[in-house]
C-alpha positions as CSV (number, residue, x, y, z in Angstrom):
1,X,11.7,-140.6,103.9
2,X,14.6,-142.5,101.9
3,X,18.0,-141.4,102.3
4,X,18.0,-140.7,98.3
5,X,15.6,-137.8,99.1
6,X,17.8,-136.3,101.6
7,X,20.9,-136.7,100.0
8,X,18.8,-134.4,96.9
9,X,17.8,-132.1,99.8
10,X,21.5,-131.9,101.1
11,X,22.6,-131.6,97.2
12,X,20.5,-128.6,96.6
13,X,21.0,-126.6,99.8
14,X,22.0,-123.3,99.5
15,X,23.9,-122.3,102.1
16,X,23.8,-118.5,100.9
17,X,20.0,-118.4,101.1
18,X,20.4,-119.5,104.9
19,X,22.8,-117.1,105.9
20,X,22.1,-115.9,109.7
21,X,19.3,-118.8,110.2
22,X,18.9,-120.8,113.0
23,X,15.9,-123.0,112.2
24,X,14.2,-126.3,113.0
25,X,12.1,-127.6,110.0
26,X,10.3,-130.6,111.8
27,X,8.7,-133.1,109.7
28,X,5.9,-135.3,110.0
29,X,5.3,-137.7,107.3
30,X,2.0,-139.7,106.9
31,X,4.1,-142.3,105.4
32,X,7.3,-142.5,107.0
33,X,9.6,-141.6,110.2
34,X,9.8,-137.9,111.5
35,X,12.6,-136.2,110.4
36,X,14.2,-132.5,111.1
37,X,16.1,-130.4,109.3
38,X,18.5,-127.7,111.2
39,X,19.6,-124.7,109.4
40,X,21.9,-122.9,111.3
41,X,24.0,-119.9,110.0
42,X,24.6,-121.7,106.3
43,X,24.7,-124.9,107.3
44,X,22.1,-128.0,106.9
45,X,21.6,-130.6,109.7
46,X,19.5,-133.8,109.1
47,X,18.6,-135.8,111.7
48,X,16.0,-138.8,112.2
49,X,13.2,-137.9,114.6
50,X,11.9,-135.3,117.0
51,X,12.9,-132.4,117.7
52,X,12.3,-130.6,121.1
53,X,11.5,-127.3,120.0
54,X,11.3,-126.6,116.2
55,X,10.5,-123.4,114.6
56,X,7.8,-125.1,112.0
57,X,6.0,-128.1,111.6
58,X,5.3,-129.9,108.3
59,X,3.0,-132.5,108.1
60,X,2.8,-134.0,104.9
61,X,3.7,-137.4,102.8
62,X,6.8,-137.6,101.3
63,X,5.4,-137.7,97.7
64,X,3.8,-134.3,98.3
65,X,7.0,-133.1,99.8
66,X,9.1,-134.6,96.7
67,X,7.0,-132.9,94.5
68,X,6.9,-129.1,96.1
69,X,10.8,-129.8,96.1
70,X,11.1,-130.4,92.5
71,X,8.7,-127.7,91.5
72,X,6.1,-130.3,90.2
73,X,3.3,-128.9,93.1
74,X,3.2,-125.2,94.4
75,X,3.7,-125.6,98.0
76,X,0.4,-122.7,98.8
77,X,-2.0,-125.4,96.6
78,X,-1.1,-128.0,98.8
79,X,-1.5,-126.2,102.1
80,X,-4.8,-124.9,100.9
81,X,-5.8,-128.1,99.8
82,X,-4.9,-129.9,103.1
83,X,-2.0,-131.9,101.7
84,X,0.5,-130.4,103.7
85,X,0.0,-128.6,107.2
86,X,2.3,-126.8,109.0
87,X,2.0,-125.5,112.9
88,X,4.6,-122.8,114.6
89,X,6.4,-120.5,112.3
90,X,4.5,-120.7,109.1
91,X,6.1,-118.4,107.1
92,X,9.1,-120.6,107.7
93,X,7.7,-123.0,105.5
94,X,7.8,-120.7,102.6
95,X,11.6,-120.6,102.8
96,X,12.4,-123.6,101.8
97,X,12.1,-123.1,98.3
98,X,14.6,-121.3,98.4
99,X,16.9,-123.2,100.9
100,X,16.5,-125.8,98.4
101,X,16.4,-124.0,94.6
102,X,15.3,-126.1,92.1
103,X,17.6,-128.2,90.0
């Protein structure tokens, strides 16, 4: 996933919303590197690769992923539709609509 599409994620992280988290968002990307996000305690860690033990998985691409972020594709169509799959935590997942609010 580009760096542009992280620095949106990190621009519209609301550290309010994650208040008291301590989360691993692990992402797996059909068309580009894994990538995980911690939230811990109001704060947003993104780092390149694997993580050991996350909360949730996503697997997705990054255009699906883009789009659930900007509002463009509601996130429950594309899990029911197979375009994004997630493993652990599920209702994680759900969350980070509001980790990340729209623009």
């Amino acid at each position: 996933m580009s760096s542009t599409t992280f620095e949106k994620l990190e621009s519209r992280f609301d550290p309010e919303a994650a208040k008291g988290m301590d989360e691993i968002f692990q992402f797996h990307f059909s068309d580009e590197q894994s990538h995980y996000l911690h939230v811990q305690d109001g704060t947003l860690g993104i780092h390149e690769g694997e993580h050991d033990d996350p909360s949730v998985t996503i697997s997705t691409s990054t255009e699906t992923l883009r789009g659930i972020m900007s509002g463009e594709i509601n996130g429950m169509t594309a899990f029911m539709s197979g375009k994004l799959k997630a493993t652990g935590n599920v209702m994680l997942a759900t969350k980070l609509t509001s980790l990340f609010p729209g623009k």
